[in-house]
Structure formats: C-alpha cells, structure tokens
mmCIF entry with sequence, helices, sheets and N, C-alpha, C, O atoms, coordinates in Angstrom:
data_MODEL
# 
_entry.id   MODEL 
# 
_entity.id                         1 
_entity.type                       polymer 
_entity.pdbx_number_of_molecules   1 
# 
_entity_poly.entity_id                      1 
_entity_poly.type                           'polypeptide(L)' 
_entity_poly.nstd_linkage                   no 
_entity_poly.nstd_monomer                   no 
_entity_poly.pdbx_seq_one_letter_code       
;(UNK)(UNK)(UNK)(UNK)(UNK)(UNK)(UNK)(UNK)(UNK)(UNK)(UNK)(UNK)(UNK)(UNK)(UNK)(UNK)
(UNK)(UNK)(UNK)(UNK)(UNK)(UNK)(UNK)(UNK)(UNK)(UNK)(UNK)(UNK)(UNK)(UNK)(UNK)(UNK)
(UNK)(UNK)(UNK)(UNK)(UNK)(UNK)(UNK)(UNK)(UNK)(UNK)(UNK)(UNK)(UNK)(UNK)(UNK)(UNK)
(UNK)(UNK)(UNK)
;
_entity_poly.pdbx_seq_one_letter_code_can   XXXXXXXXXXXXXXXXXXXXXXXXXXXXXXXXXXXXXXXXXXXXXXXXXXX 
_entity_poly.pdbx_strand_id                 A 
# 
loop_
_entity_poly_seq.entity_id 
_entity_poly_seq.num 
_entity_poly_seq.mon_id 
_entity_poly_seq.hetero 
1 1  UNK n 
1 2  UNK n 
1 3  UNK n 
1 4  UNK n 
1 5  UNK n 
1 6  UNK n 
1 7  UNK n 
1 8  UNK n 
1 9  UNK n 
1 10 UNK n 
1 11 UNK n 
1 12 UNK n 
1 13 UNK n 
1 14 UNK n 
1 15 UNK n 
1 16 UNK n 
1 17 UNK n 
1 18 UNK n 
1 19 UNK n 
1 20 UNK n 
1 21 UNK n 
1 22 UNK n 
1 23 UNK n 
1 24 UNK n 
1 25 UNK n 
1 26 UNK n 
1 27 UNK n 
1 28 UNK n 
1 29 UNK n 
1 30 UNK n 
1 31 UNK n 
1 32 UNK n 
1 33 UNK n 
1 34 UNK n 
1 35 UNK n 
1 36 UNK n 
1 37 UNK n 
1 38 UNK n 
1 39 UNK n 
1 40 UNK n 
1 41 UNK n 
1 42 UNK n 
1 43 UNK n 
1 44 UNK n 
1 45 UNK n 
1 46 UNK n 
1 47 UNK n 
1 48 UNK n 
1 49 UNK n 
1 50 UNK n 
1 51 UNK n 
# 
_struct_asym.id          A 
_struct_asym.entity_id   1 
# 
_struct_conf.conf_type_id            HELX_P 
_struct_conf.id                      HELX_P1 
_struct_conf.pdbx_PDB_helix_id       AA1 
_struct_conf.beg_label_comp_id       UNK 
_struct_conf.beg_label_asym_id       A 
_struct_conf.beg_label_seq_id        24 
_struct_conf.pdbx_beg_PDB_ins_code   ? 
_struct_conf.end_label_comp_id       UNK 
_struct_conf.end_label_asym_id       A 
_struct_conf.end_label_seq_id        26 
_struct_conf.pdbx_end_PDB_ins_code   ? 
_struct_conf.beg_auth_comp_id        UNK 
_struct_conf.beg_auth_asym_id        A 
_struct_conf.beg_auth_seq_id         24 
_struct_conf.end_auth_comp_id        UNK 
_struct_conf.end_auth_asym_id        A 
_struct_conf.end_auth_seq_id         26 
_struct_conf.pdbx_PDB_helix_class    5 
_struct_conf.details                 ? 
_struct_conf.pdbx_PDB_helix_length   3 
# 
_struct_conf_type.id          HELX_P 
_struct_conf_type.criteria    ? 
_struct_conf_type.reference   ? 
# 
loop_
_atom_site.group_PDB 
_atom_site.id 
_atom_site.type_symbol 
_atom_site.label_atom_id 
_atom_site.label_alt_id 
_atom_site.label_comp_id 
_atom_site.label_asym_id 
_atom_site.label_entity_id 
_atom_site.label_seq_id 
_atom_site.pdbx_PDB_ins_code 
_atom_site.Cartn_x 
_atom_site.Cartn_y 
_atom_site.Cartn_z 
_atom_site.occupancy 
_atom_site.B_iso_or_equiv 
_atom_site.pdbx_formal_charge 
_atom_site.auth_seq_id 
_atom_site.auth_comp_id 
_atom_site.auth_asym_id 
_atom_site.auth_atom_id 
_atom_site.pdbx_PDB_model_num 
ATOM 1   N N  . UNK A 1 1  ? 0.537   5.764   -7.344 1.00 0.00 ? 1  UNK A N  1 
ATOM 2   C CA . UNK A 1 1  ? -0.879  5.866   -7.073 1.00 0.00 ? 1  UNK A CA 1 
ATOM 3   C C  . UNK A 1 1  ? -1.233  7.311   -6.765 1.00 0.00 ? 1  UNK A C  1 
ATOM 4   O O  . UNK A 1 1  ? -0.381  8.112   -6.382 1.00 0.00 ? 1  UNK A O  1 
ATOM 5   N N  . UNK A 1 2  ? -2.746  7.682   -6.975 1.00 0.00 ? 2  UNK A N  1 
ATOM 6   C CA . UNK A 1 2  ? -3.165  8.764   -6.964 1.00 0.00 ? 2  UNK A CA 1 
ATOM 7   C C  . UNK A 1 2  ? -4.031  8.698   -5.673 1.00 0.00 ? 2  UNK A C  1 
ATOM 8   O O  . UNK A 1 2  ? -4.664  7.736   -5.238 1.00 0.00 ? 2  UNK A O  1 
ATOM 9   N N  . UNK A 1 3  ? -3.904  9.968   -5.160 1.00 0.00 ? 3  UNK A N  1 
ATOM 10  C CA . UNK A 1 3  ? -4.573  10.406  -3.715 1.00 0.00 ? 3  UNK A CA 1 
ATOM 11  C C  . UNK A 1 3  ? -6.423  9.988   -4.043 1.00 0.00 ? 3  UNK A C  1 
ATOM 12  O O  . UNK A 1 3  ? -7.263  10.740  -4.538 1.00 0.00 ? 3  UNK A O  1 
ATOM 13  N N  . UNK A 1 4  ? -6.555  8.964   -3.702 1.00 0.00 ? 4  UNK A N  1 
ATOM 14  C CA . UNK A 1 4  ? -8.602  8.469   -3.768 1.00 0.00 ? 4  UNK A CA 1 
ATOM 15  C C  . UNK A 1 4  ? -8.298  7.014   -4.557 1.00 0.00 ? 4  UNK A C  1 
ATOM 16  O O  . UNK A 1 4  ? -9.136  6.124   -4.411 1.00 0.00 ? 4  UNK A O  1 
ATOM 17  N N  . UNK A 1 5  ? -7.282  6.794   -5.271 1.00 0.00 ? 5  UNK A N  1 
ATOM 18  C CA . UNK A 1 5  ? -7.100  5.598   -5.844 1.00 0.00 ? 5  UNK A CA 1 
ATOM 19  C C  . UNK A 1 5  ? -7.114  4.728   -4.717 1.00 0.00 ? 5  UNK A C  1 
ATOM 20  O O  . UNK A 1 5  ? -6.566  4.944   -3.636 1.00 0.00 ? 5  UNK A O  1 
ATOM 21  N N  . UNK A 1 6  ? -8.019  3.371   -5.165 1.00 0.00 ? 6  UNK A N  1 
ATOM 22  C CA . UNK A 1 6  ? -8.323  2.198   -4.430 1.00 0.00 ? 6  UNK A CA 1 
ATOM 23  C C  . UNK A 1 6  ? -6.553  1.309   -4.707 1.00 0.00 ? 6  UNK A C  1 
ATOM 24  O O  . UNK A 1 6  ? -5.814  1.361   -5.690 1.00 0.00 ? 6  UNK A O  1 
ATOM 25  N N  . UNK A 1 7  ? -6.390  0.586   -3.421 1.00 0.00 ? 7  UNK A N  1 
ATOM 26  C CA . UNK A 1 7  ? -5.763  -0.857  -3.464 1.00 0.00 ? 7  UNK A CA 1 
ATOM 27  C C  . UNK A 1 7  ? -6.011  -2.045  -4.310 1.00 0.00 ? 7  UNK A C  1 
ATOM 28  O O  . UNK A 1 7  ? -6.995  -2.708  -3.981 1.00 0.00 ? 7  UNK A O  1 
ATOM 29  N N  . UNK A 1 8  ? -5.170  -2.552  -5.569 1.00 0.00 ? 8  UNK A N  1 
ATOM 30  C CA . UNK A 1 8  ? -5.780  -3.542  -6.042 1.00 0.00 ? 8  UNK A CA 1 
ATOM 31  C C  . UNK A 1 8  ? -4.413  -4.509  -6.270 1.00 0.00 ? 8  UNK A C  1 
ATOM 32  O O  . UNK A 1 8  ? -3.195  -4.339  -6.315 1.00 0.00 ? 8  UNK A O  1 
ATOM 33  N N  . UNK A 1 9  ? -5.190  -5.420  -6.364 1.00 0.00 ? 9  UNK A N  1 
ATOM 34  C CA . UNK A 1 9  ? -4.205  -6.830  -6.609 1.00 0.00 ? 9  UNK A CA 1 
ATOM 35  C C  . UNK A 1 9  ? -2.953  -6.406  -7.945 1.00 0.00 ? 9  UNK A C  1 
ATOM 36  O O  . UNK A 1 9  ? -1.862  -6.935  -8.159 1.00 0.00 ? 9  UNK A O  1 
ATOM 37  N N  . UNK A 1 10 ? -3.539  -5.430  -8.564 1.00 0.00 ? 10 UNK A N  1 
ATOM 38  C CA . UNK A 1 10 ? -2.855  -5.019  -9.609 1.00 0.00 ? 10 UNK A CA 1 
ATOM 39  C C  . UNK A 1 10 ? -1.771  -3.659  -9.142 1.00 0.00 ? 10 UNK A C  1 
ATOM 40  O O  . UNK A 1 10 ? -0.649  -3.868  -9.603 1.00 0.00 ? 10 UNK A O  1 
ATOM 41  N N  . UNK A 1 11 ? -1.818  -2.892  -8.679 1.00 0.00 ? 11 UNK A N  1 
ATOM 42  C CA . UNK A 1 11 ? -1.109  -2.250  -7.957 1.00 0.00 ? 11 UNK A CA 1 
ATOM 43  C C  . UNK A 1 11 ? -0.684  -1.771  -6.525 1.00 0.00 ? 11 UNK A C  1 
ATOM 44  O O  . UNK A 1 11 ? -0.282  -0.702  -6.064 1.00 0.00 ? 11 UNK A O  1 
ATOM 45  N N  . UNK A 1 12 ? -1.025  -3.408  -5.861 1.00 0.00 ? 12 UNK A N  1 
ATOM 46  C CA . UNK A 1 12 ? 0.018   -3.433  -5.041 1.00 0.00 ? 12 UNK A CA 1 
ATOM 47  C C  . UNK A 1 12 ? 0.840   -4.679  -4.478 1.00 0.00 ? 12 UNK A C  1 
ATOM 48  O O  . UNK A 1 12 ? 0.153   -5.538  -3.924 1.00 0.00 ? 12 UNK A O  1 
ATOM 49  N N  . UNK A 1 13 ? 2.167   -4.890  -4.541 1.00 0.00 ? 13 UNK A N  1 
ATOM 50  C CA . UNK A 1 13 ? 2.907   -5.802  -4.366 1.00 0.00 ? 13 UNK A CA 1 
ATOM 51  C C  . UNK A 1 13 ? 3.485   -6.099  -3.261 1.00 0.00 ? 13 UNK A C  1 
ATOM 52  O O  . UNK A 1 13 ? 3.861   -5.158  -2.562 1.00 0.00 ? 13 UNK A O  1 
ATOM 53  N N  . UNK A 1 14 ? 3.651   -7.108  -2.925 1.00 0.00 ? 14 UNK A N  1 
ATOM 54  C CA . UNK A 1 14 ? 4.697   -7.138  -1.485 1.00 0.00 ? 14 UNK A CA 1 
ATOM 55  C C  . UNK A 1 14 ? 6.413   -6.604  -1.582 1.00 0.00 ? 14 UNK A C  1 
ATOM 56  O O  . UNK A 1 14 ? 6.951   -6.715  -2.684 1.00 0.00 ? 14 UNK A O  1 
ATOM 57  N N  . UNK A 1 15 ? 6.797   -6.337  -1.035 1.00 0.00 ? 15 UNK A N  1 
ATOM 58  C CA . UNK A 1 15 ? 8.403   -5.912  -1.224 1.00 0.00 ? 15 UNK A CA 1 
ATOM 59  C C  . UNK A 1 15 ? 8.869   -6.427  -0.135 1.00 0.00 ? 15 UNK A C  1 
ATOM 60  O O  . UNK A 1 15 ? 8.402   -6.413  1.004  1.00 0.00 ? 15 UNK A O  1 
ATOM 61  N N  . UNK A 1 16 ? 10.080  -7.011  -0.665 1.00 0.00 ? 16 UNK A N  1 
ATOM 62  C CA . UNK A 1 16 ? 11.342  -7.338  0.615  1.00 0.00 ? 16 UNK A CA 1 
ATOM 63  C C  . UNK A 1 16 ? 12.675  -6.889  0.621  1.00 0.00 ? 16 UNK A C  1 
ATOM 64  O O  . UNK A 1 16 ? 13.450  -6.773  -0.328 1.00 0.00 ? 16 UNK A O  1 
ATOM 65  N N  . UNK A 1 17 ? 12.858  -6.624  1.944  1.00 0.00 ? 17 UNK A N  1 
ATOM 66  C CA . UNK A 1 17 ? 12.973  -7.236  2.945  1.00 0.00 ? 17 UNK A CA 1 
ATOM 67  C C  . UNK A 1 17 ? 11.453  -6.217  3.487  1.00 0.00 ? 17 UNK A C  1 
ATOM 68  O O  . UNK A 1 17 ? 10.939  -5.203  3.017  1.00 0.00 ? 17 UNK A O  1 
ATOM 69  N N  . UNK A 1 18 ? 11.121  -7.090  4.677  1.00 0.00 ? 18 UNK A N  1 
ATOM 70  C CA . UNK A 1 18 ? 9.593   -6.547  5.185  1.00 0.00 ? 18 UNK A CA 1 
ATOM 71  C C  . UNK A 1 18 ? 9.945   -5.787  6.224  1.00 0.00 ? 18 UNK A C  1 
ATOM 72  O O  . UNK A 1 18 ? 9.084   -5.634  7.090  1.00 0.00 ? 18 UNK A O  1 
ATOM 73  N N  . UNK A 1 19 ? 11.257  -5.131  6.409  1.00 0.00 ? 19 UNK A N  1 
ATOM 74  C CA . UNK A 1 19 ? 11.419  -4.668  7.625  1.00 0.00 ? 19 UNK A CA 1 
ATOM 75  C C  . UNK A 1 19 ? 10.866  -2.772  7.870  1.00 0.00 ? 19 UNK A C  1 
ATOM 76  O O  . UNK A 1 19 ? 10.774  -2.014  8.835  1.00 0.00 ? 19 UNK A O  1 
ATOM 77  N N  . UNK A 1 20 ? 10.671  -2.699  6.719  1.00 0.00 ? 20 UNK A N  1 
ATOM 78  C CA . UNK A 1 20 ? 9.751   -0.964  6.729  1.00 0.00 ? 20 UNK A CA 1 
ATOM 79  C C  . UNK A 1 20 ? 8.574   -1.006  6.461  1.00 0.00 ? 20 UNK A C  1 
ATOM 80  O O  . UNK A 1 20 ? 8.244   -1.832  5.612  1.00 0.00 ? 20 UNK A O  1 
ATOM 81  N N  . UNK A 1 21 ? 7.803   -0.376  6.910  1.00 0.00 ? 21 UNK A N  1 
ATOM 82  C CA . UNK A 1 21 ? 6.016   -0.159  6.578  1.00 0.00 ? 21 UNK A CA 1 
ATOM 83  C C  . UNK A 1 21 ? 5.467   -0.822  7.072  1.00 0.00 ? 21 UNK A C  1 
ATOM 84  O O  . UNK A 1 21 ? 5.373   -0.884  8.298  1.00 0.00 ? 21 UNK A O  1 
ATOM 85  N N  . UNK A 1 22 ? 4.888   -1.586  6.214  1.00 0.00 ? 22 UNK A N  1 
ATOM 86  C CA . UNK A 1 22 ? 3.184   -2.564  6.310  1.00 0.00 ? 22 UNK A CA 1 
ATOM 87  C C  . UNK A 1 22 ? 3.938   -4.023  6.272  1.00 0.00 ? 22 UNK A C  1 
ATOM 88  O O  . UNK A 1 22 ? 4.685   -4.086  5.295  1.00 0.00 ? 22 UNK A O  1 
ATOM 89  N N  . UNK A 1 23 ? 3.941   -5.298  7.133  1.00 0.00 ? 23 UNK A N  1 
ATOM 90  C CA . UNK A 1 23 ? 4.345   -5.982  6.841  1.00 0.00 ? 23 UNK A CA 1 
ATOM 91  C C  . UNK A 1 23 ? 3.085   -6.976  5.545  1.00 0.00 ? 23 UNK A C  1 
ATOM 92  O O  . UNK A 1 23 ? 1.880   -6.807  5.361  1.00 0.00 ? 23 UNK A O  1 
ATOM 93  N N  . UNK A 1 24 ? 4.067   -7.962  4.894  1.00 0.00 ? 24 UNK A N  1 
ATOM 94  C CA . UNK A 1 24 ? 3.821   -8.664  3.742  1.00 0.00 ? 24 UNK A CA 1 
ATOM 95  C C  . UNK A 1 24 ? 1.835   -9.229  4.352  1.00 0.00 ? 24 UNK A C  1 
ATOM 96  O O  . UNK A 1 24 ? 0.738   -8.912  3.891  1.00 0.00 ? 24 UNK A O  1 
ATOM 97  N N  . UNK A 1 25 ? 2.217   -10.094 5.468  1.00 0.00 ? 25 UNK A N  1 
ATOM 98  C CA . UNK A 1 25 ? 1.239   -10.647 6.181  1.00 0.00 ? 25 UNK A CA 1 
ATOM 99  C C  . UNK A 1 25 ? -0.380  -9.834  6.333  1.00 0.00 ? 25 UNK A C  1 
ATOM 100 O O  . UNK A 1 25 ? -1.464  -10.388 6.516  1.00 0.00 ? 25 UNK A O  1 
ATOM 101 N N  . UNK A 1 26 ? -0.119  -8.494  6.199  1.00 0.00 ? 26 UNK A N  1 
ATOM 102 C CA . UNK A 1 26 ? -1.440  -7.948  5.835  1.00 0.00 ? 26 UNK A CA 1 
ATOM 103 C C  . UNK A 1 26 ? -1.846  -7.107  4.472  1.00 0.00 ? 26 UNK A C  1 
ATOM 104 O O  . UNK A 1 26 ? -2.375  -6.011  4.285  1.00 0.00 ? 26 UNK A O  1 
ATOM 105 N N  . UNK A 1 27 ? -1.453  -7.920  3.800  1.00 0.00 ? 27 UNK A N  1 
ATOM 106 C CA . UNK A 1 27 ? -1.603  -7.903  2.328  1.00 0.00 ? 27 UNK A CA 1 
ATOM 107 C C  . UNK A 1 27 ? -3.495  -7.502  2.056  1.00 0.00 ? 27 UNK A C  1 
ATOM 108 O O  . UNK A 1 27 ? -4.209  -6.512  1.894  1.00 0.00 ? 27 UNK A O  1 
ATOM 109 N N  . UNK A 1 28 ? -3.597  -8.727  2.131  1.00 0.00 ? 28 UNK A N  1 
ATOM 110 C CA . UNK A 1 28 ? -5.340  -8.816  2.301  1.00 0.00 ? 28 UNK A CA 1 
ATOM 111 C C  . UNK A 1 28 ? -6.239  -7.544  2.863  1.00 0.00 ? 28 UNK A C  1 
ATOM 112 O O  . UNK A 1 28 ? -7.397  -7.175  2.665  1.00 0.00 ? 28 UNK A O  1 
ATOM 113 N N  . UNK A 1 29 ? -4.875  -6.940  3.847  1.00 0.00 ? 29 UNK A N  1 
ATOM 114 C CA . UNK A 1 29 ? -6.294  -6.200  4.643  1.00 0.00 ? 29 UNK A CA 1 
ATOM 115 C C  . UNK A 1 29 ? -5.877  -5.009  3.798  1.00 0.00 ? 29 UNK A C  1 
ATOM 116 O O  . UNK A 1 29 ? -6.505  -4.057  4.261  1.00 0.00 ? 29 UNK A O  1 
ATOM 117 N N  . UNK A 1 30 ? -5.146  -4.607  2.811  1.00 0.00 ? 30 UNK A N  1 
ATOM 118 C CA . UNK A 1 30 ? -5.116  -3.456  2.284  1.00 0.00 ? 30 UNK A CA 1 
ATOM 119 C C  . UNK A 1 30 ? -6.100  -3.135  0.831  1.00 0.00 ? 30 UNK A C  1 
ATOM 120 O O  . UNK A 1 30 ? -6.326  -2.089  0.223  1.00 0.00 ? 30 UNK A O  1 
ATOM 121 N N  . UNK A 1 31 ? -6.461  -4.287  0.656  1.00 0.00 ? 31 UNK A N  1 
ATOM 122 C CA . UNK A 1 31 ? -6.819  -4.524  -1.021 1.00 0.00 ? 31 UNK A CA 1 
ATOM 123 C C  . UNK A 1 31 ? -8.466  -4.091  -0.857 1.00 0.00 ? 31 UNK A C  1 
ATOM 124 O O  . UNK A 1 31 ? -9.387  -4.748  -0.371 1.00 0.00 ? 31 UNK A O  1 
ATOM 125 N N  . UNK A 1 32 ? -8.466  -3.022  -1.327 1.00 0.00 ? 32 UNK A N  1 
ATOM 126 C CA . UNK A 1 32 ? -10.054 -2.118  -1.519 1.00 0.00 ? 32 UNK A CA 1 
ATOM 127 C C  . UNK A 1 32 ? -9.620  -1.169  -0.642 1.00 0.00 ? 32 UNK A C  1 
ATOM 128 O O  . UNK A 1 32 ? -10.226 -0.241  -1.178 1.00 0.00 ? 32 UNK A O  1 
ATOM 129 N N  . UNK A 1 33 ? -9.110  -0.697  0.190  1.00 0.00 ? 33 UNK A N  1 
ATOM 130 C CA . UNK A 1 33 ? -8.176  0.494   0.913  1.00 0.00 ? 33 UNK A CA 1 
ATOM 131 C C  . UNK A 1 33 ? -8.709  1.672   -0.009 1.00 0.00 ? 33 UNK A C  1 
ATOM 132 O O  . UNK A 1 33 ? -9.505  1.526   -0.937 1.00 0.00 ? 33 UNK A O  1 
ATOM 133 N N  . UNK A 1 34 ? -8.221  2.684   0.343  1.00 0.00 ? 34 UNK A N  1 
ATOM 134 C CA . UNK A 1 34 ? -8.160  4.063   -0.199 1.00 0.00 ? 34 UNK A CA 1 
ATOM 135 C C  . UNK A 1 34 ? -6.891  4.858   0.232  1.00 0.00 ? 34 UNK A C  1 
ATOM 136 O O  . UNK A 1 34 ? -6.744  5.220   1.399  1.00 0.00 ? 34 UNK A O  1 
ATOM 137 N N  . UNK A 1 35 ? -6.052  5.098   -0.666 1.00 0.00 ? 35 UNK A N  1 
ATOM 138 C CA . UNK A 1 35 ? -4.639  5.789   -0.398 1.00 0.00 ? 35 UNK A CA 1 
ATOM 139 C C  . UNK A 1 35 ? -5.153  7.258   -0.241 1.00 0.00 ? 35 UNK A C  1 
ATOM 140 O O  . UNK A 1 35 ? -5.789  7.879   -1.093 1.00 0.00 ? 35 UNK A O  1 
ATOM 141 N N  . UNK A 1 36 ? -4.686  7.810   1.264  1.00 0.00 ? 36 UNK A N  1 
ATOM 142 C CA . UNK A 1 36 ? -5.038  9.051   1.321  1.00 0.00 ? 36 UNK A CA 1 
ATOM 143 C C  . UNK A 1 36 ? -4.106  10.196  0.524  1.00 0.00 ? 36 UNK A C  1 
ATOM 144 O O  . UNK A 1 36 ? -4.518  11.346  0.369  1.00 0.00 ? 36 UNK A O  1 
ATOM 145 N N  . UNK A 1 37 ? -2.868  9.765   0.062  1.00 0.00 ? 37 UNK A N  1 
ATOM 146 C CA . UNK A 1 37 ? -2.283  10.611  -0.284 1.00 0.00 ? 37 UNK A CA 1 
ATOM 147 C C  . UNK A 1 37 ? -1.377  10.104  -1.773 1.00 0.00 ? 37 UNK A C  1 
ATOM 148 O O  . UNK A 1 37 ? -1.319  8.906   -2.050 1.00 0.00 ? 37 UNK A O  1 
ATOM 149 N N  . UNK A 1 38 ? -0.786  11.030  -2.550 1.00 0.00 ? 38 UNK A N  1 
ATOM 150 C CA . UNK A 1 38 ? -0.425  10.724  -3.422 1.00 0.00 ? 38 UNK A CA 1 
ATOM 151 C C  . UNK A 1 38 ? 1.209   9.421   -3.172 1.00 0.00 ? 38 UNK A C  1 
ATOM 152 O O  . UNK A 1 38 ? 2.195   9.639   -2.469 1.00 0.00 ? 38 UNK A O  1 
ATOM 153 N N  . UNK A 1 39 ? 0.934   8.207   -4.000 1.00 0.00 ? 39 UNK A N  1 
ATOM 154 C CA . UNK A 1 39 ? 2.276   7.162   -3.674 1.00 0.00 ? 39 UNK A CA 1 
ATOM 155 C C  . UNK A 1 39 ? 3.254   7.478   -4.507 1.00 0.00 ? 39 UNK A C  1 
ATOM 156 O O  . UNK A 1 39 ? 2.814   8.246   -5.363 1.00 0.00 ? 39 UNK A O  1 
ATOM 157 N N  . UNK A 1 40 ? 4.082   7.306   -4.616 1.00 0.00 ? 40 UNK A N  1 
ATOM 158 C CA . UNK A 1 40 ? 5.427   7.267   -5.871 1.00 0.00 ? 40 UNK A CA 1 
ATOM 159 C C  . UNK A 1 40 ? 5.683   6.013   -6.024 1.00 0.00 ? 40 UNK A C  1 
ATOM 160 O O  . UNK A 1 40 ? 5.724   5.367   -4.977 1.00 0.00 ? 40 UNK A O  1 
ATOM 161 N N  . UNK A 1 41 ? 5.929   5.282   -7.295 1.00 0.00 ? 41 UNK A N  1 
ATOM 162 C CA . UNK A 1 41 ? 6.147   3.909   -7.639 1.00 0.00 ? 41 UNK A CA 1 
ATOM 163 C C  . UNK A 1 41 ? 7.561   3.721   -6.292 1.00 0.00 ? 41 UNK A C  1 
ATOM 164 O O  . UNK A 1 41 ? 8.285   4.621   -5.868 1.00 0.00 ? 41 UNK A O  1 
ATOM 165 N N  . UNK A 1 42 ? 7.563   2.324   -5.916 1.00 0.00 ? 42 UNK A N  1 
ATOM 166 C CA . UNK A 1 42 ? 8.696   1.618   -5.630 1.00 0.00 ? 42 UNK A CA 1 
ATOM 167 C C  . UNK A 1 42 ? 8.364   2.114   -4.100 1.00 0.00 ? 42 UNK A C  1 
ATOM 168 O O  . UNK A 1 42 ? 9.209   1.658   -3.329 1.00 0.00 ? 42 UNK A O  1 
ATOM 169 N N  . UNK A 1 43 ? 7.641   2.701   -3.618 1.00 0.00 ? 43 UNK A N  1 
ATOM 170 C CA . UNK A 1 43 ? 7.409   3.083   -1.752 1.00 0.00 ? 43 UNK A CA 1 
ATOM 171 C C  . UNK A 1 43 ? 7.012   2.591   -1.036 1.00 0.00 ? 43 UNK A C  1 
ATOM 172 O O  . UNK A 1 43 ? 5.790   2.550   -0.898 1.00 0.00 ? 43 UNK A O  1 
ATOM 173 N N  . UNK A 1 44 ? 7.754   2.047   -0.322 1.00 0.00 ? 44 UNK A N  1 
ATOM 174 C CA . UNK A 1 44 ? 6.735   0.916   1.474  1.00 0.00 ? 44 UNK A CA 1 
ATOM 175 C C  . UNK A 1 44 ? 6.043   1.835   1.469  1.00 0.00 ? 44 UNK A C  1 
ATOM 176 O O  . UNK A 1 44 ? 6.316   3.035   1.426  1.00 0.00 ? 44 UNK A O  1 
ATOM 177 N N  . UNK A 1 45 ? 5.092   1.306   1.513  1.00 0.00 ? 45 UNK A N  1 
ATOM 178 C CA . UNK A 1 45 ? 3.360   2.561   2.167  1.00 0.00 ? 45 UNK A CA 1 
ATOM 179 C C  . UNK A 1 45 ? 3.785   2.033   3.649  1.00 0.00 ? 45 UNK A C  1 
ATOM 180 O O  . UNK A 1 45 ? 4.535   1.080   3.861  1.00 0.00 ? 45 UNK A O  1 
ATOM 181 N N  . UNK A 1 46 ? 3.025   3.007   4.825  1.00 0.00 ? 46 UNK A N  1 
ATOM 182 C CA . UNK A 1 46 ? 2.854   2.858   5.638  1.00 0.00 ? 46 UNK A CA 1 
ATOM 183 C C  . UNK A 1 46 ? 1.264   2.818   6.268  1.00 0.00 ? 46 UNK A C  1 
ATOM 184 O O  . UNK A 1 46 ? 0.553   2.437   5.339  1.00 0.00 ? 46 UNK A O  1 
ATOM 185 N N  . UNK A 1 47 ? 0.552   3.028   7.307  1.00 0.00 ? 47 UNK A N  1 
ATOM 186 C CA . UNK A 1 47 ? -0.799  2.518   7.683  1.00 0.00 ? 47 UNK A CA 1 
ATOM 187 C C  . UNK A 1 47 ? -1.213  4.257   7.714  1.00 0.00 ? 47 UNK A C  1 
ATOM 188 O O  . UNK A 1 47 ? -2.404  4.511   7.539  1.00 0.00 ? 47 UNK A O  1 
ATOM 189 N N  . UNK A 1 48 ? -0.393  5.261   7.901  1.00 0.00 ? 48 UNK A N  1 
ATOM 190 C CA . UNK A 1 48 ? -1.053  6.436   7.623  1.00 0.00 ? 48 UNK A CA 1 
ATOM 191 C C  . UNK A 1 48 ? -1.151  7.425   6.235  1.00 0.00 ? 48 UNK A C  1 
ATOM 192 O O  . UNK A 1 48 ? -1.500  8.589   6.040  1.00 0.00 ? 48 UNK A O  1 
ATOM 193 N N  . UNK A 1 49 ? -0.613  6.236   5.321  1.00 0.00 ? 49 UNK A N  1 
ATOM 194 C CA . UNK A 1 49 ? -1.032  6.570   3.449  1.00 0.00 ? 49 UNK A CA 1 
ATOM 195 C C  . UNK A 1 49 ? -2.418  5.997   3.325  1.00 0.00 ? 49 UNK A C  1 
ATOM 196 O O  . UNK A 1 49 ? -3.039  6.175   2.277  1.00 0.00 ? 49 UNK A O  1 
ATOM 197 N N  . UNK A 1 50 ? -2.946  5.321   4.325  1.00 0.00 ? 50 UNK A N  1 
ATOM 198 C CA . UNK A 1 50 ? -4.338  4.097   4.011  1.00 0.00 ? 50 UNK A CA 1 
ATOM 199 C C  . UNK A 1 50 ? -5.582  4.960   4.921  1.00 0.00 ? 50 UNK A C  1 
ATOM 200 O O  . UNK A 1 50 ? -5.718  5.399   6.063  1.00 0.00 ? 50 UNK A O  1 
ATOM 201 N N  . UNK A 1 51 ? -6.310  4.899   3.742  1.00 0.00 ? 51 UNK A N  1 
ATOM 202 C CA . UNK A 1 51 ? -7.648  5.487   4.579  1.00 0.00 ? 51 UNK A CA 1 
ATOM 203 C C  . UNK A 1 51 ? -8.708  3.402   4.854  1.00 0.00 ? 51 UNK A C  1 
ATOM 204 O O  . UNK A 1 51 ? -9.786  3.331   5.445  1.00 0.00 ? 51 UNK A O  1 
# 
C-alpha cells in the first residue's frame, strides 16, 4: 500500500498467528482507514501506520 491509500476489503487481510500488530477482531474498524505511511506486501500493520 501507498502512503494516502484507503483500507479495503480488497487489500487488507487478517494474518495469523494474531500475536503482532492489530489484532484480527478489529478488522472492521480499519476498513476506510488511511495508511499514513508507505506498507510492504505481507506486514502486520500496526495502529501507528493508520490515520
């Protein structure tokens, strides 16, 4: 993902094990988000990549 790119059902997935980042359970609250910074495929985001 690109730094201003929105959260969408289409690029973003849950990953397991849930024990790094964002857990699975707030899925929902990320989707329309704004990634403040540039992602690299395959990365637990954490809550300070999320505007």
């Amino acid at each position: 993902m690109k730094k201003g790119e929105k959260f969408t059902k289409e690029n973003l997935w849950v990953k397991r094990p849930g024990n790094v980042g964002i857990l699975a359970e707030n899925y929902n609250d990320i989707i329309g988000k704004t990634a403040k910074c540039d992602i690299a495929n395959d990365t637990h985001i954490s809550w300070e990549m999320i505007e």
